[in-house]
PyMOL CGO cylinders between C-alpha atoms (Angstrom):
from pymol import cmd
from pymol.cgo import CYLINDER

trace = [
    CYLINDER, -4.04, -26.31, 1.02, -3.04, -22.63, 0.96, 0.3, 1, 1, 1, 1, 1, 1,
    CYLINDER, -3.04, -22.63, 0.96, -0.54, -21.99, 3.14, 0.3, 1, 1, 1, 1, 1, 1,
    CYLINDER, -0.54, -21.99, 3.14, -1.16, -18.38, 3.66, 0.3, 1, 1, 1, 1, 1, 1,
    CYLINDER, -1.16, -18.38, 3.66, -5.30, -19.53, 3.63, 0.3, 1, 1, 1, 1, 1, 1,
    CYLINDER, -5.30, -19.53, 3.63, -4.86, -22.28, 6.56, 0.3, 1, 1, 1, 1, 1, 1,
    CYLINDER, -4.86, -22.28, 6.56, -3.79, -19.08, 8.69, 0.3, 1, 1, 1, 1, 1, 1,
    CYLINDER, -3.79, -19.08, 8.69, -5.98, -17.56, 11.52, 0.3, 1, 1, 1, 1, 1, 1,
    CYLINDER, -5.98, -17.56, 11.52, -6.31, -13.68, 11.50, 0.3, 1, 1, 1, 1, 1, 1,
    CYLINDER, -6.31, -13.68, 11.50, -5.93, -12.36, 14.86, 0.3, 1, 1, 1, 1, 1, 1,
    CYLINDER, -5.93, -12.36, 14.86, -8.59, -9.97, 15.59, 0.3, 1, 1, 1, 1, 1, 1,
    CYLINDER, -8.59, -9.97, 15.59, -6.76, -7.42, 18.08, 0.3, 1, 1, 1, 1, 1, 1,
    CYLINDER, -6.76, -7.42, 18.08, -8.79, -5.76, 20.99, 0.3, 1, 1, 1, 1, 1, 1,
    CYLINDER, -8.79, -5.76, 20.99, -10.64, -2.49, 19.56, 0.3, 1, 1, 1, 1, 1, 1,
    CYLINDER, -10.64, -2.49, 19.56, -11.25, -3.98, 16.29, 0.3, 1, 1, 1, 1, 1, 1,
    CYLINDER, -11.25, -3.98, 16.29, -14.81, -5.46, 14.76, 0.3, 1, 1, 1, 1, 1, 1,
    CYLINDER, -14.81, -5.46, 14.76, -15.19, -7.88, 12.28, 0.3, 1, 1, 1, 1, 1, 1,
    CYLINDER, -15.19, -7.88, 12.28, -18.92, -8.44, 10.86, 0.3, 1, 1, 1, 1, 1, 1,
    CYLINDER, -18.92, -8.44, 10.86, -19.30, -11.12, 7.86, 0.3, 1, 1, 1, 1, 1, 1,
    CYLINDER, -19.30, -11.12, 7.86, -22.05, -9.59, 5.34, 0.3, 1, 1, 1, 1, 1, 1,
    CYLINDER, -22.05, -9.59, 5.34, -23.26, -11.29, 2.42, 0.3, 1, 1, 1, 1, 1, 1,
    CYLINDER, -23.26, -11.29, 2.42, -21.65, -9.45, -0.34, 0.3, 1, 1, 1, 1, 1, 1,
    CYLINDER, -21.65, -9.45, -0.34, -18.73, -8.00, 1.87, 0.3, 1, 1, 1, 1, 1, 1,
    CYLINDER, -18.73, -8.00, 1.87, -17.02, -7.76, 5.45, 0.3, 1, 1, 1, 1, 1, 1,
    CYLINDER, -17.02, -7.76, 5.45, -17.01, -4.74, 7.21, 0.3, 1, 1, 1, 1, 1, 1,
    CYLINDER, -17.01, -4.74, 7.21, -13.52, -4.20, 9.64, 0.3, 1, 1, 1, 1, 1, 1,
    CYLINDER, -13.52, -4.20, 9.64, -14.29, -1.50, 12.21, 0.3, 1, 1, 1, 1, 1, 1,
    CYLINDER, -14.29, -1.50, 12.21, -11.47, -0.26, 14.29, 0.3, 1, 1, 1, 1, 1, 1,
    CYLINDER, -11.47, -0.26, 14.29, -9.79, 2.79, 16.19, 0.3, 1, 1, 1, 1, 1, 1,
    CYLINDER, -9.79, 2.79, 16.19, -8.02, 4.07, 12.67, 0.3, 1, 1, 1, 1, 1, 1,
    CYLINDER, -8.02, 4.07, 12.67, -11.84, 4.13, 10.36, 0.3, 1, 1, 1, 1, 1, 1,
    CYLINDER, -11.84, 4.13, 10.36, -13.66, 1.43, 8.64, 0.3, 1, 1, 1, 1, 1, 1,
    CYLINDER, -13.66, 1.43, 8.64, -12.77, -0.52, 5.56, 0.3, 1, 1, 1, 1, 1, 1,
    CYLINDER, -12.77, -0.52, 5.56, -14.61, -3.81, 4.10, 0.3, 1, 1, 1, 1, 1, 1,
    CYLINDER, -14.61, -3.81, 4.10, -13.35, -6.23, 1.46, 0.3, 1, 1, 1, 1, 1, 1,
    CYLINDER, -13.35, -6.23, 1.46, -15.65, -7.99, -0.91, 0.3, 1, 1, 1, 1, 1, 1,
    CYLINDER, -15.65, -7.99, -0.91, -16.70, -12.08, -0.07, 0.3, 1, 1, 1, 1, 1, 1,
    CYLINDER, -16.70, -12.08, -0.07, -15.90, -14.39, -2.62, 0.3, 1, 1, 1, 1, 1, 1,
    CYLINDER, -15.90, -14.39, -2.62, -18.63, -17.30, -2.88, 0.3, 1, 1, 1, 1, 1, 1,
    CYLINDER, -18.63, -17.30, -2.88, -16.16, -20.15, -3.47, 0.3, 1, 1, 1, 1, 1, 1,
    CYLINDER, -16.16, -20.15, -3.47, -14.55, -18.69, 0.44, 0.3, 1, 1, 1, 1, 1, 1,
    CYLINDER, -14.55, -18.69, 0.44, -15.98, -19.31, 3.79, 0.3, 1, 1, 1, 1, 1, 1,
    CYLINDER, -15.98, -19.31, 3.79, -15.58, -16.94, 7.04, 0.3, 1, 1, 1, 1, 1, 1,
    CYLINDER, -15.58, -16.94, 7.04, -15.46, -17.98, 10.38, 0.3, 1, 1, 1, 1, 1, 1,
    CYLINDER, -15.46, -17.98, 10.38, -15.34, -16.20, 13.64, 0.3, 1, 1, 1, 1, 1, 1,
    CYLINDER, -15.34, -16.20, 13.64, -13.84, -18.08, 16.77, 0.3, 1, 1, 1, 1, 1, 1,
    CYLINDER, -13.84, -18.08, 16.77, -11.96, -17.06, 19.88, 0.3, 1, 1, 1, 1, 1, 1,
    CYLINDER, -11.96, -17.06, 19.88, -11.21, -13.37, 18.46, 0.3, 1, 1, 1, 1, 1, 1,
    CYLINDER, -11.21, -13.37, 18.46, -9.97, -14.82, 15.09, 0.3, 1, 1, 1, 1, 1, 1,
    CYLINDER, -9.97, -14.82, 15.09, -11.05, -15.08, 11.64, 0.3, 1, 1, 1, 1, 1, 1,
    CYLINDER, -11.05, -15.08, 11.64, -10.31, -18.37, 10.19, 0.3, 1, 1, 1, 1, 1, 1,
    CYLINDER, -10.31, -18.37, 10.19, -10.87, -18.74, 6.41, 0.3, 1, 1, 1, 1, 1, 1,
    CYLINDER, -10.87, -18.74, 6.41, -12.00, -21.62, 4.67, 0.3, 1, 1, 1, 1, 1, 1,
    CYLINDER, -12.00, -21.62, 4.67, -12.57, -22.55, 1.12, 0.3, 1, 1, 1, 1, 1, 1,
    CYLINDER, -12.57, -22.55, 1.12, -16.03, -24.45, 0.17, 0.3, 1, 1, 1, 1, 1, 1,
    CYLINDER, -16.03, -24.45, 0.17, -14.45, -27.11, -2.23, 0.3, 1, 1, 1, 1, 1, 1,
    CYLINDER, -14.45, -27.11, -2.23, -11.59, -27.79, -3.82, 0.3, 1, 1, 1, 1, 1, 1,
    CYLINDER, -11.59, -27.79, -3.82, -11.82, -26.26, -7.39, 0.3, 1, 1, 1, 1, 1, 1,
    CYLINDER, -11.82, -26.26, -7.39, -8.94, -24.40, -9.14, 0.3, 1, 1, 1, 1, 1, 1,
    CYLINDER, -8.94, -24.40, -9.14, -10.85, -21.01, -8.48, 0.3, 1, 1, 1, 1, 1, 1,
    CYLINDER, -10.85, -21.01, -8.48, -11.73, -21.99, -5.00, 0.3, 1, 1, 1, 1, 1, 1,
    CYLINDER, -11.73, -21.99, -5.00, -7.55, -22.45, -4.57, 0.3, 1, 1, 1, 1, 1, 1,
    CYLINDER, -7.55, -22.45, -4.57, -6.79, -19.60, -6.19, 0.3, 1, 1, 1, 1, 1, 1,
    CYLINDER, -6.79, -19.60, -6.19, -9.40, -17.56, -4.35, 0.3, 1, 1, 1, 1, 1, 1,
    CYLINDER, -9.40, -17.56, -4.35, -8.49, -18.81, -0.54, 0.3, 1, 1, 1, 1, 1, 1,
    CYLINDER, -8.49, -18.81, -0.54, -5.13, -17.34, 0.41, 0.3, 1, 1, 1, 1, 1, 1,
    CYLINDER, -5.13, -17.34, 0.41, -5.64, -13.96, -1.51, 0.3, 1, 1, 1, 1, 1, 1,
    CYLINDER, -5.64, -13.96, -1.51, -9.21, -13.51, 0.51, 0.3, 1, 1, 1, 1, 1, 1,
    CYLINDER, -9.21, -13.51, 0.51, -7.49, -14.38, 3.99, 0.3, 1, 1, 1, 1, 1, 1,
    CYLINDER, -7.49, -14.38, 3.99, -4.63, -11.79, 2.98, 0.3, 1, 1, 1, 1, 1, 1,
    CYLINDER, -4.63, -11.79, 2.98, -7.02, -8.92, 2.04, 0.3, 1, 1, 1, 1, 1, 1,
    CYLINDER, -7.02, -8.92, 2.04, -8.69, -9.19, 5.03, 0.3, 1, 1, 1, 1, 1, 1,
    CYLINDER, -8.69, -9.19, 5.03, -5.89, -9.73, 7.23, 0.3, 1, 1, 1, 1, 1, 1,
    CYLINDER, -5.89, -9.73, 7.23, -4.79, -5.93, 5.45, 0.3, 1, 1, 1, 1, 1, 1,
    CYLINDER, -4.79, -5.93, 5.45, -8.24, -4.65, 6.41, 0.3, 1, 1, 1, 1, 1, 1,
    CYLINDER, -8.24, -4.65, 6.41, -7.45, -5.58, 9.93, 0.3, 1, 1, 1, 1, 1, 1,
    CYLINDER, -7.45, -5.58, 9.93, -4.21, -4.31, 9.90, 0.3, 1, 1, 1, 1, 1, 1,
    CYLINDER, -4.21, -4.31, 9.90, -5.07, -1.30, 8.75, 0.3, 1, 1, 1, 1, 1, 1,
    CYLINDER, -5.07, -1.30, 8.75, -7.61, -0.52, 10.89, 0.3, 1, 1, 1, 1, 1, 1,
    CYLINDER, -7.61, -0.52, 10.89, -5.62, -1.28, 14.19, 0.3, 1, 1, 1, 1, 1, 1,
    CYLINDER, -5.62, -1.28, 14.19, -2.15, 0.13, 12.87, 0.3, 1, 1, 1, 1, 1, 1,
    CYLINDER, -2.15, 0.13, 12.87, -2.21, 1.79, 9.63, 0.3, 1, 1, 1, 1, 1, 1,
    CYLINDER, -2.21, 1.79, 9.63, 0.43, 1.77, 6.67, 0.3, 1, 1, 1, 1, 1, 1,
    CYLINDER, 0.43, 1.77, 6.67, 3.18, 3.38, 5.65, 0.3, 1, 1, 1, 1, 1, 1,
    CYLINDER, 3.18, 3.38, 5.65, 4.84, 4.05, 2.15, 0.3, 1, 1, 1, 1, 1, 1,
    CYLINDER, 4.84, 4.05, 2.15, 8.14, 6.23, 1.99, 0.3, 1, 1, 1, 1, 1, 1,
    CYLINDER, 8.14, 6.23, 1.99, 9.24, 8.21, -0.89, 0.3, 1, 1, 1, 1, 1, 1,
    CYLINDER, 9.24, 8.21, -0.89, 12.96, 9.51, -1.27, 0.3, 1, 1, 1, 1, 1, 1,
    CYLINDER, 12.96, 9.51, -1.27, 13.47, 12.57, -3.87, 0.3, 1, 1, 1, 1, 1, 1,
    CYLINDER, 13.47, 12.57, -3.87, 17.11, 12.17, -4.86, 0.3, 1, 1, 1, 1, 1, 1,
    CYLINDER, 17.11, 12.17, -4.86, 18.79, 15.53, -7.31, 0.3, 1, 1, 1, 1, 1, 1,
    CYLINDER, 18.79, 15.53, -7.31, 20.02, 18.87, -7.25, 0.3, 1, 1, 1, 1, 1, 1,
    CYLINDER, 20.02, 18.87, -7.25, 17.13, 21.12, -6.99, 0.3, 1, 1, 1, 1, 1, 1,
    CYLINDER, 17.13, 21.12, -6.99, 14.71, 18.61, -6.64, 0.3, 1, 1, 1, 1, 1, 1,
    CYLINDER, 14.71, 18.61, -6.64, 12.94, 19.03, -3.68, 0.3, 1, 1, 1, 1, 1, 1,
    CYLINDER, 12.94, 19.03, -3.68, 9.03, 17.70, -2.24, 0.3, 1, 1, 1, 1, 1, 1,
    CYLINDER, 9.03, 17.70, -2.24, 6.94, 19.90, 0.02, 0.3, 1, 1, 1, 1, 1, 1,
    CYLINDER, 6.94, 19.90, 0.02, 2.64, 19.03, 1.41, 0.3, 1, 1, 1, 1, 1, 1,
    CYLINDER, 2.64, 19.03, 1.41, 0.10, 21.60, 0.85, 0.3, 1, 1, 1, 1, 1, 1,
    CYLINDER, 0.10, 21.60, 0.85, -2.59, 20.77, 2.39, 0.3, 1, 1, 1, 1, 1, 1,
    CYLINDER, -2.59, 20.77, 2.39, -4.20, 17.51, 0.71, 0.3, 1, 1, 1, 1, 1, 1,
    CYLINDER, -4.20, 17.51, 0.71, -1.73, 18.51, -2.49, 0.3, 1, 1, 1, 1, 1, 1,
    CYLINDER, -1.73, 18.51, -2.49, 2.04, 16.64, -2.79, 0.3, 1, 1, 1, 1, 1, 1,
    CYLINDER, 2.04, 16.64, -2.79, 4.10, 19.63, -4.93, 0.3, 1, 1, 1, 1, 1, 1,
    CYLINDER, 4.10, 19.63, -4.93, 7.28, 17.78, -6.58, 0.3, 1, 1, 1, 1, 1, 1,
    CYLINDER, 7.28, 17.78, -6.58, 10.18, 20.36, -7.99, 0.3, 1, 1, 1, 1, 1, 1,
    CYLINDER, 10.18, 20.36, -7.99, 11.45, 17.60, -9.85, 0.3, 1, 1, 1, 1, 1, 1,
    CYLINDER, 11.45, 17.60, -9.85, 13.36, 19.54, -12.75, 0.3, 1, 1, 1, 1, 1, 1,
    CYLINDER, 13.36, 19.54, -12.75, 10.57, 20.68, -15.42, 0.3, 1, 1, 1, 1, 1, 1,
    CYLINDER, 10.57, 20.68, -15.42, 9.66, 23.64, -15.67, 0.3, 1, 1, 1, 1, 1, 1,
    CYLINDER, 9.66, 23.64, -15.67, 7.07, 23.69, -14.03, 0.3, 1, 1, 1, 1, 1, 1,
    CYLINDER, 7.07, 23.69, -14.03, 5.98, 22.24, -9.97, 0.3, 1, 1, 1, 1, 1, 1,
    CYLINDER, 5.98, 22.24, -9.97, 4.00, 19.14, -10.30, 0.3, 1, 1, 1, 1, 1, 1,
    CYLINDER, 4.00, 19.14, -10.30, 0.76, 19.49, -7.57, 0.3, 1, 1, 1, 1, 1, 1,
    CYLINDER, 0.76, 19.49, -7.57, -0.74, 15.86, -6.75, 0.3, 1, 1, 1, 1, 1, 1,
    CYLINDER, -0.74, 15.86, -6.75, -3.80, 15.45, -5.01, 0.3, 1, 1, 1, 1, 1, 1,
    CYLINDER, -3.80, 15.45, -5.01, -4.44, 13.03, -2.23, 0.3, 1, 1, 1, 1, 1, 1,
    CYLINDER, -4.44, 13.03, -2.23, -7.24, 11.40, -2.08, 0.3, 1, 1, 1, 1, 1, 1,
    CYLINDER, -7.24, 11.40, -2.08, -9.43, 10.60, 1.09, 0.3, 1, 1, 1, 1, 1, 1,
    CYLINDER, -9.43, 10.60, 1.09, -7.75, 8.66, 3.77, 0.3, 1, 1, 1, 1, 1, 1,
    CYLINDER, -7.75, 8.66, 3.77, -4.01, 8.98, 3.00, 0.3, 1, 1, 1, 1, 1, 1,
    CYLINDER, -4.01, 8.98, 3.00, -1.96, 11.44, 4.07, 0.3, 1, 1, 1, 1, 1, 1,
    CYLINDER, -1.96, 11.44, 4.07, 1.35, 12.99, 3.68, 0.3, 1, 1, 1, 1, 1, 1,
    CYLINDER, 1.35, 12.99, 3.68, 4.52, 14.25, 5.43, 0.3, 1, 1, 1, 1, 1, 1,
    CYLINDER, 4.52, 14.25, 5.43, 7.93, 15.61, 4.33, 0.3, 1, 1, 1, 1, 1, 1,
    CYLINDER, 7.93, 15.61, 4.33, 11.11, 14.79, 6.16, 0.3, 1, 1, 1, 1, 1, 1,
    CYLINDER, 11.11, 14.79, 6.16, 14.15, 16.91, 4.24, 0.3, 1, 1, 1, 1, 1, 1,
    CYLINDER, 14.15, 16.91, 4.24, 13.67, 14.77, 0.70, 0.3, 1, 1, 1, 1, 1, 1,
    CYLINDER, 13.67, 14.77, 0.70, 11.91, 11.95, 2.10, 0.3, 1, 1, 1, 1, 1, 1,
    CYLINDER, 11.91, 11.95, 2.10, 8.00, 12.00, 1.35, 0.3, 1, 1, 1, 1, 1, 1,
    CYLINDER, 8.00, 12.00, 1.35, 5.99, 9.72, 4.20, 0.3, 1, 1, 1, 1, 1, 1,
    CYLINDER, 5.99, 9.72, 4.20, 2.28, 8.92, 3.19, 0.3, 1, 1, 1, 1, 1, 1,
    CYLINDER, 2.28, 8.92, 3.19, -0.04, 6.93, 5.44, 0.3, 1, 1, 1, 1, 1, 1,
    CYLINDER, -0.04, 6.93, 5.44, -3.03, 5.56, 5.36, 0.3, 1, 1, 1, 1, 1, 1,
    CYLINDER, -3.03, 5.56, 5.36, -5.64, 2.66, 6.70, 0.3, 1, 1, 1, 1, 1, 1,
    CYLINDER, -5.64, 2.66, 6.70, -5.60, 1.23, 3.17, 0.3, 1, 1, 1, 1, 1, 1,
    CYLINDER, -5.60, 1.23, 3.17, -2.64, -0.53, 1.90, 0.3, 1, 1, 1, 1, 1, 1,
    CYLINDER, -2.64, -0.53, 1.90, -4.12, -0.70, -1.85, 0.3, 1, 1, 1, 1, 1, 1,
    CYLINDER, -4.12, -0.70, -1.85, -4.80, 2.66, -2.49, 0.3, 1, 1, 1, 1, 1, 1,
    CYLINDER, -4.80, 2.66, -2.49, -1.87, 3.97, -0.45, 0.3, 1, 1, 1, 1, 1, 1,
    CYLINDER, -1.87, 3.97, -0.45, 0.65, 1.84, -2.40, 0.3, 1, 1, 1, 1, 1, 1,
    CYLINDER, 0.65, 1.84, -2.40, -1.55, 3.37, -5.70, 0.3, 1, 1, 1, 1, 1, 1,
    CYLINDER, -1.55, 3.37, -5.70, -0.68, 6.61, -4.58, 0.3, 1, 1, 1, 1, 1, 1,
    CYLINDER, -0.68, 6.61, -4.58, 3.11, 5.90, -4.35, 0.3, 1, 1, 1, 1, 1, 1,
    CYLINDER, 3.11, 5.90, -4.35, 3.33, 4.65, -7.66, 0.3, 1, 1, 1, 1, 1, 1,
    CYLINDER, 3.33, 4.65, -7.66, 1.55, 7.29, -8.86, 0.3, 1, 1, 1, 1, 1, 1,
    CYLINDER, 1.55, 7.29, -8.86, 4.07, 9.88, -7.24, 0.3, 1, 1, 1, 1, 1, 1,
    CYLINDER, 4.07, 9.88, -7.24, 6.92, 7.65, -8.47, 0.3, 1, 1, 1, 1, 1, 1,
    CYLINDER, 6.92, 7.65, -8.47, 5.47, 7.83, -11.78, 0.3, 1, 1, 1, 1, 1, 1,
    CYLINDER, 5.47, 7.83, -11.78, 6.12, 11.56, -12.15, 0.3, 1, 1, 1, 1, 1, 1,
    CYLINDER, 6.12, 11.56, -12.15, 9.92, 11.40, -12.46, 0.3, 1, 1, 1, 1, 1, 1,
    CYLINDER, 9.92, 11.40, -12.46, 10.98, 7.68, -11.97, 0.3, 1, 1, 1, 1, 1, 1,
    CYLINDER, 10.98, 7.68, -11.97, 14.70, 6.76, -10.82, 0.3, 1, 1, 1, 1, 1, 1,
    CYLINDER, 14.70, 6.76, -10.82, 17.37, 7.22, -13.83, 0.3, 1, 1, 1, 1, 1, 1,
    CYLINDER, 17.37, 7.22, -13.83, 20.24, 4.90, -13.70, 0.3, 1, 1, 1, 1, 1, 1,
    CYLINDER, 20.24, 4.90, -13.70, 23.29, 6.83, -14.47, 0.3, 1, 1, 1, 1, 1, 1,
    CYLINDER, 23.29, 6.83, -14.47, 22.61, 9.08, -11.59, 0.3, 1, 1, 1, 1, 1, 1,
    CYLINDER, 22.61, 9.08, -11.59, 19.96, 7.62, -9.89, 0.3, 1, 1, 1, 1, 1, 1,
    CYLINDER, 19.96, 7.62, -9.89, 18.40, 10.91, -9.91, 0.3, 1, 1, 1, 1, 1, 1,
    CYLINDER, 18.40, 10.91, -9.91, 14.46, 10.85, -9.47, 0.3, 1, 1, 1, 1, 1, 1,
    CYLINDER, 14.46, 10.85, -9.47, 11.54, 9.75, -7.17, 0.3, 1, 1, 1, 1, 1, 1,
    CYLINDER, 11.54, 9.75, -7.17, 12.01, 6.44, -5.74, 0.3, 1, 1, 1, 1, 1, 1,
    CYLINDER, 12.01, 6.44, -5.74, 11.17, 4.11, -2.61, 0.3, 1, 1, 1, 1, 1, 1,
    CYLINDER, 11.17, 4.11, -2.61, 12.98, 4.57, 0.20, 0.3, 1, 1, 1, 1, 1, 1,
    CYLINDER, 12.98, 4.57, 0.20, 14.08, 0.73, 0.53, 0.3, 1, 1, 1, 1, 1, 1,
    CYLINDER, 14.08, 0.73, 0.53, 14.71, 0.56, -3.54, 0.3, 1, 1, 1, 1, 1, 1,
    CYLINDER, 14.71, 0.56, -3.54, 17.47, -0.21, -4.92, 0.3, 1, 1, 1, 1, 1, 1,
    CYLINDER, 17.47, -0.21, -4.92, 18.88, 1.11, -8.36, 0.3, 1, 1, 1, 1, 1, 1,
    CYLINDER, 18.88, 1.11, -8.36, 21.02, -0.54, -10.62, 0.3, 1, 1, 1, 1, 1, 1,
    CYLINDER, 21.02, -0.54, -10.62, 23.16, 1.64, -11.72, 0.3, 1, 1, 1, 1, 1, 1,
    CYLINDER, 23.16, 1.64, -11.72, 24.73, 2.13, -15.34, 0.3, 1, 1, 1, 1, 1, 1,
    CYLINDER, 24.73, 2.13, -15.34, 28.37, 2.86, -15.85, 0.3, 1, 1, 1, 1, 1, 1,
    CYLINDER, 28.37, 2.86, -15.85, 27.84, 5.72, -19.13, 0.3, 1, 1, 1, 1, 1, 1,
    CYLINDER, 27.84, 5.72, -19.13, 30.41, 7.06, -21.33, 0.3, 1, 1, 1, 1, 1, 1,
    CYLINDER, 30.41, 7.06, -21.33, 33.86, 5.81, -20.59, 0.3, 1, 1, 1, 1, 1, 1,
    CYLINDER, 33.86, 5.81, -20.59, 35.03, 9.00, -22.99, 0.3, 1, 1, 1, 1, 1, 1,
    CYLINDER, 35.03, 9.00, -22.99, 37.91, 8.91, -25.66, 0.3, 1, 1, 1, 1, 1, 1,
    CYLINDER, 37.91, 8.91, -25.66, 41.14, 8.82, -24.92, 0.3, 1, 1, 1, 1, 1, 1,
]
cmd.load_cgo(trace, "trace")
């Protein structure tokens, strides 16, 4: 059995789950989001939780269980807290700044890069550090990529866009001649 399946989802106060027949709708103080219903996956709602169950015991039906009972368990955690994805803009000159629903990155072309964000995640800047939130985790850690994407991390000076808790290896270059 899954082990991440066989686990309840706590449904917490403020938050409604309804079981459709093509998808599952998660209402909740934050907005709404649904996730799609697999066939092969049962739903159950008991004593303010969701319990997931699969209907047999085929490969799909495995494979299908614990990444069901995570998606929704994001749904519902997005709904009642929200996510957040940090961004860290690390070089001379480089800096980040929010327009509106547009990210601008100074990022050394020569040129500003404007990204638009779409609906439902937004963005903050603290000094070089770019904070985007949003009720869902998918598209919000989409987004980040995205941003990353523009100028990733290099490793001799680890200058470019990465995520705050990354970690870059770093190269040692040109030991010179002597």
């Amino acid at each position: 059995m899954s082990r991440i399946g066989k686990n309840p989802i706590e449904i917490p106060s403020g938050v409604e789950v309804s079981v459709g027949a093509s998808e599952i709708q998660v209402k909740g103080p934050k907005g709404t989001l649904s996730t799609a219903v697999h066939p092969t996956v049962a739903y159950k709602i008991e004593d303010g939780k969701v319990v997931v169950n699969r209907v047999d015991d085929s490969r799909e039906a495995r494979a299908q269980h614990g990444l069901r009972r995570s998606l929704l368990a994001n749904c519902v955690e997005g709904v009642s807290k929200g996510f957040e994805k940090g961004l860290e803009v690390i070089g001379v000159g480089y800096k980040v700044s929010v327009q509106g629903p547009k990210v601008v990155l100074n990022v050394g072309f020569s040129h500003p890069v404007e990204f638009d964000l779409p609906a439902g995640i937004e963005g903050r800047v603290e000094g070089s550090k770019l904070l985007l939130q949003g009720i869902d985790k998918q598209l919000l850690g989409e987004v980040a990529a995205r941003i990353r994407r523009v100028r990733p991390p290099e490793p001799y000076k680890g200058k470019g866009i990465k995520y705050i808790d990354e970690v870059i290896r770093r190269k040692a270059g040109k030991s010179g001649a002597k």
